[in-house]
N, C-alpha and C positions, 0 to 999 in steps of 0.2 A: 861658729856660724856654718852651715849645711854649704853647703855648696851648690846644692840644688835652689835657684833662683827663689828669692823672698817672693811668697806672693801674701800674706799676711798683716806683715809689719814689725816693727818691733817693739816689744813689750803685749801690744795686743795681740801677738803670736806672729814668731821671729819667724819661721820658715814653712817651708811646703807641710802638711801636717803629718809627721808618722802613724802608718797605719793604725787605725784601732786598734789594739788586745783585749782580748775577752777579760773581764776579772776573774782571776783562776777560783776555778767552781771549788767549793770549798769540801774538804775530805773530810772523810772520818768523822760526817755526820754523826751524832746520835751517841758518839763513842764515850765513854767514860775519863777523869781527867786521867792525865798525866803520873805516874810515879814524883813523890816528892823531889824536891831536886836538893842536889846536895849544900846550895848556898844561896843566901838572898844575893843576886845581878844588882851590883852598884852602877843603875840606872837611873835618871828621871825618864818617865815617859809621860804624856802629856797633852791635852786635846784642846787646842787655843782657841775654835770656834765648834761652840755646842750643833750638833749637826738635827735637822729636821725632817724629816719622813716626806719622803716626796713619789708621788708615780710617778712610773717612765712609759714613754710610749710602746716600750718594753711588753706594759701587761703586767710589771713589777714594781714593788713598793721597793724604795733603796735608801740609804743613807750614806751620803757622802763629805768626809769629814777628812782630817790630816790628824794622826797620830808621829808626834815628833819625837824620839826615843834619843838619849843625851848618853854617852857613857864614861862614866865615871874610874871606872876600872886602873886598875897601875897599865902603865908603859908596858911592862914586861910579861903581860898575861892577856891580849888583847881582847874582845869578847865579838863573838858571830848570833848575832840573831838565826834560828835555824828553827821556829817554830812559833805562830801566832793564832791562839785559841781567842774565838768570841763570844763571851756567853750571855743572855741577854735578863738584865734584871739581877735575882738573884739563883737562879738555875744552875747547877749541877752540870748540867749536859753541854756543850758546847753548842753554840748554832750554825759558827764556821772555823772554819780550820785551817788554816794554810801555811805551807814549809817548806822547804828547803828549796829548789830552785821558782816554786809560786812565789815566794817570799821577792824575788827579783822582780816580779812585773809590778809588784806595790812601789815602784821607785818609780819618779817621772824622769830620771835621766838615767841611763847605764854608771855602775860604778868602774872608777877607772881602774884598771889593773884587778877589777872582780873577777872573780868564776862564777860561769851563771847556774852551777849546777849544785852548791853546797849553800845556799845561806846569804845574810846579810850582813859581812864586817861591818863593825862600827869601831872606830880607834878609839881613845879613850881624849876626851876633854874633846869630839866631833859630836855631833848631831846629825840625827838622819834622820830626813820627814817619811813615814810610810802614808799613800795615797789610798783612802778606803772607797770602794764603791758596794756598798755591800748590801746585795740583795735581801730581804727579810722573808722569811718562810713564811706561809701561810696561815694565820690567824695568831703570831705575834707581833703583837705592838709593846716595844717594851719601852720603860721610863725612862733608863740609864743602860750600860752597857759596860760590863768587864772585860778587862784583858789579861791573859796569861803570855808572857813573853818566854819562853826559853832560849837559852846562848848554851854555845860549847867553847870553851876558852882555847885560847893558845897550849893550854899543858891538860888538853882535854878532858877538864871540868864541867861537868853540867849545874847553872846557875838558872834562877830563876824569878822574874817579877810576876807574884798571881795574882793581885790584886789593883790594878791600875784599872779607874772609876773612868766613866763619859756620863757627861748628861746628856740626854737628849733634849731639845725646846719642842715642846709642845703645840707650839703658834702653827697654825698651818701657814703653808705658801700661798704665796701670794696668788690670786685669780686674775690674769689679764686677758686682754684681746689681742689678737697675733700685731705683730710692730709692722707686717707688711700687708699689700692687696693683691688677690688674686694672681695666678702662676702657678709655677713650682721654686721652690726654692730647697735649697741643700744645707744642713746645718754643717758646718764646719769647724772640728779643733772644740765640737760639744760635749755638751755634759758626760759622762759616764765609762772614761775613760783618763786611768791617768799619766799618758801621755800626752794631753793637750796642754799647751803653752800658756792657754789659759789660766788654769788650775794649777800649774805646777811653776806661773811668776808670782810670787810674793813681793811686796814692797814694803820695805824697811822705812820707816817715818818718825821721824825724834823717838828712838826705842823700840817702836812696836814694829813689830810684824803681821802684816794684816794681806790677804788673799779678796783683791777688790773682783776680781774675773772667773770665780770659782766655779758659777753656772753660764757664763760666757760664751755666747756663740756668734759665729762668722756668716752672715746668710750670702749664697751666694745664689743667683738668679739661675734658671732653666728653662731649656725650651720643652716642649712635649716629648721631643727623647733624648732628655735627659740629658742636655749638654748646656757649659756652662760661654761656652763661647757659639758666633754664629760661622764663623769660618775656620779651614784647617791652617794652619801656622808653621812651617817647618822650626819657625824660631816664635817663642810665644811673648819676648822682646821686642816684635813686628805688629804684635796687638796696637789696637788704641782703646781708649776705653768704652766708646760707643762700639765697638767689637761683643763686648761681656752682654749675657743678656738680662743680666739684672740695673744695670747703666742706666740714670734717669728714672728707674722705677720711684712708684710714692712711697715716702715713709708715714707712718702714722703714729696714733697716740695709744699706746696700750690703754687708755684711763683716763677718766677724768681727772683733773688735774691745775698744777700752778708749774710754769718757767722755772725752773730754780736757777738755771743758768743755759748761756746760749751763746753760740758765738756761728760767723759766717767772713768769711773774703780773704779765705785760703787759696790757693789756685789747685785745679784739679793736679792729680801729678799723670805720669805715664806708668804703663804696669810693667811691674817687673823690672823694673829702672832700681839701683842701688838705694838705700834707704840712709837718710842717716840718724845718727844715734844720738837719740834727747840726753840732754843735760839734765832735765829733771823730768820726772814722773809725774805728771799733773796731765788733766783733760787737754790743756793747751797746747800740749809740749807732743800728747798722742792722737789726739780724739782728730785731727783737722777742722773741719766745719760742725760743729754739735748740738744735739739738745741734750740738756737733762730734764727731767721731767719729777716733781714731786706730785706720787700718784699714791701716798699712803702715810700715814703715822711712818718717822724712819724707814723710809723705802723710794727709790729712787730709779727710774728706770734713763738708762744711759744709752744713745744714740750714737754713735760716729763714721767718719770719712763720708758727711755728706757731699753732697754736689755745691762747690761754689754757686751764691746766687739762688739757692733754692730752701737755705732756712727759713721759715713763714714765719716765725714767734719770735718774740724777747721775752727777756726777762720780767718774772712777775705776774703774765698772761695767763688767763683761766683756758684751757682747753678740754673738748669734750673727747670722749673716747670717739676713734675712728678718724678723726682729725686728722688732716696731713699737715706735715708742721716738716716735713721737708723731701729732697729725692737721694736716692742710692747714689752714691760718687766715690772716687778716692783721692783723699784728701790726708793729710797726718802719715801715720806710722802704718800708712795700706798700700799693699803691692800689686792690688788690681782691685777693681773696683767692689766693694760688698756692703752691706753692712753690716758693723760691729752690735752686738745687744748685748746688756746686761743689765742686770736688777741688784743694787748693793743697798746698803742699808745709811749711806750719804751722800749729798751731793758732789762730793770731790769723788776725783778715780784714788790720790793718796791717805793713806789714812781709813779705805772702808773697807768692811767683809761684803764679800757678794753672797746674796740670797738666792735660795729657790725657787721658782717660782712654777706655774702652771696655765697653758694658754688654751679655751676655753674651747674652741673647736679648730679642728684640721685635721684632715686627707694625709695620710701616712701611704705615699704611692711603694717605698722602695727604700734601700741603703745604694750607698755608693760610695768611694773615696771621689775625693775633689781630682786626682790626676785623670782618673776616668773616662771625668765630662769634658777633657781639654779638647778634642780633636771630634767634632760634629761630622767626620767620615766612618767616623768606626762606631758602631750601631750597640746601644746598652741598654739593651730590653730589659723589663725586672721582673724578679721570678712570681709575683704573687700579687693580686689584685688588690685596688686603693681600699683602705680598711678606715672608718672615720673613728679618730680619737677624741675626747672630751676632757676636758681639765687632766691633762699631762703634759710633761715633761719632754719636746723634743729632744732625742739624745745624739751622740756624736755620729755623725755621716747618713743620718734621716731625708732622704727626697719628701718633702710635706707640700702641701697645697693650702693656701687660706681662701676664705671665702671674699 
């Protein structure tokens, strides 16, 4: 645990968010493969959720997906991942490239006792998940996706996996309308980044391993400059929550739709106050006050830490898109007031993959980190005027506007 005060939650993202990192722009475009390598890498690698083509507010088409790599190797010869070609289909050419200390930012935690300058150890009988965010060049769309792995062993052997398959799903993402009204709001611990808490908590459920919060984000409320509180706080433990300026705002319904589940008569909490740690992973246990909403065939749009008292729906209920069916609060596994969104593909938080989705229009004002907006004395002008986006992908640390 960070030491730096939760303001998040836990599970729905444990601590203050670390900064974005770019996904390391990938090298050696264009280059030809690799010399053979001297032995097949006693690896499995492995891609548990087919990943789907999505825009980001970017301007770029991405795919983001979890490659989990297992090694198999003896004790005595350990194996360093030090090299990951991607190539798209059946092509020759690589489309990205990334190695030796890029190969570290693909991790959503530091390893411990790692060097961040040579590679990725993997012991042998560990698994390491690498986090893809990876932008697509212009004018491929491909169907599937190769990977070339290379490792350099402990007795400096170069080994190597060249053919590890991905499918891509074809289905596009899903089309909604923004979950809030009017403002500014901050995506927090968003998409396109795999250091958010989101994307990088998996929950283990009889067996499976499923990534429910994978395009998960944290909206938190703004004023017109860009802060996310209305007073300065020497101590941000002196907050209340009618402080935040997203506190009380309306929530809405991305879609038309039925209840799939709902709950209300949480008590709001205080922010920044100690969290404690759920016995299970379930909406109940994280969500505080919630909607879920079934807004599609398998798809599920996820609501939490509303405002005690301000759930509008139960279960069952037909609601129309735009609907307010409750207000911004913090309730559950939230350290100041926000709301939590995501779109997974069932109505439980245990047990689903989260999907990607796209929200239909909004005002792209700026980026910002969330410690930024704390202190409404110190002035965060943004470098470039509001640009209107259309069915994309808010990504992590996005200032946006809905109508």
């Amino acid at each position: 645990m960070s030491q730096v005060p939760s303001l998040l939650g836990w599970g729905l993202a444990i601590a203050l968010p670390i900064a974005a990192s770019a996904q390391p722009a990938p090298t050696h475009a264009g280059s030809s493969l690799t010399p053979p390598a001297n032995h097949q890498a006693q690896i499995e690698a492995r891609t548990p959720f087919a990943p789907r083509i999505v825009s980001g507010s970017d301007g770029h088409r991405h795919l983001a997906y979890e490659l989990r790599v297992t090694s198999f190797q003896s004790d005595n010869n350990p194996l360093k991942l030090t090299r990951l070609a991607i190539f798209s289909g059946t092509s020759q050419v690589p489309m990205a490239t990334i190695e030796g200390a890029a190969l570290q930012e693909l991790l959503n935690r530091a390893q411990a006792n790692g060097k961040p300058d040579d590679g990725v150890p993997i012991g042998s009988g560990l698994t390491v998940p690498l986090f893809l965010w990876l932008p697509l060049p212009a004018g491929i769309r491909p169907d599937s996706l190769r990977h070339q792995l290379t490792f350099l062993t402990a007795k400096g052997e170069i080994e190597q996996a060249d053919n590890v398959r991905a499918t891509i799903d074809k289905e596009a993402p899903l089309r909604i309308a923004p979950p809030l009204r009017g403002g500014r709001w901050l995506a927090v611990e968003g998409p396109g980044t795999p250091h958010s808490h989101h994307w990088g908590s998996p929950v283990a459920i009889d067996g499976k391993l499923t990534i429910p919060q994978r395009f998960a984000i944290d909206w938190f409320g703004l004023d017109e400059g860009n802060h996310s509180l209305r007073h300065h706080y020497e101590a941000l433990t002196s907050s209340i929550d009618e402080d935040w300026v997203g506190y009380g705002k309306d929530v809405v319904a991305v879609a038309d739709g039925v209840v799939a589940d709902a709950h209300d008569g949480i008590a709001n909490g205080k922010p920044l106050r100690p969290l404690e740690t759920p016995e299970d992973l379930t909406a109940r246990t994280l969500y505080g006050n919630f909607v879920v909403l079934a807004i599609a065939p398998g798809a599920y749009a996820h609501y939490a830490h509303l405002q005690q008292g301000s759930v509008t729906v139960r279960p069952g209920q037909h609601v129309v898109r735009g609907e307010v069916i409750g207000r911004v609060g913090q309730t559950g596994s939230a350290g100041a007031p926000h709301l939590h969104f995501h779109v997974s593909d069932r109505p439980s938080f245990e047990g689903s993959e989260g999907l990607p989705f796209l929200i239909d229009d909004f005002t792209l004002y700026g980026t910002e980190k969330i410690e930024e907006s704390f202190d409404p004395e110190i002035p965060h002008p943004l470098p470039w005027k509001p640009i209107l986006r259309k069915e994309q992908l808010p990504l992590d640390g996005d200032i946006v506007g809905f109508p």
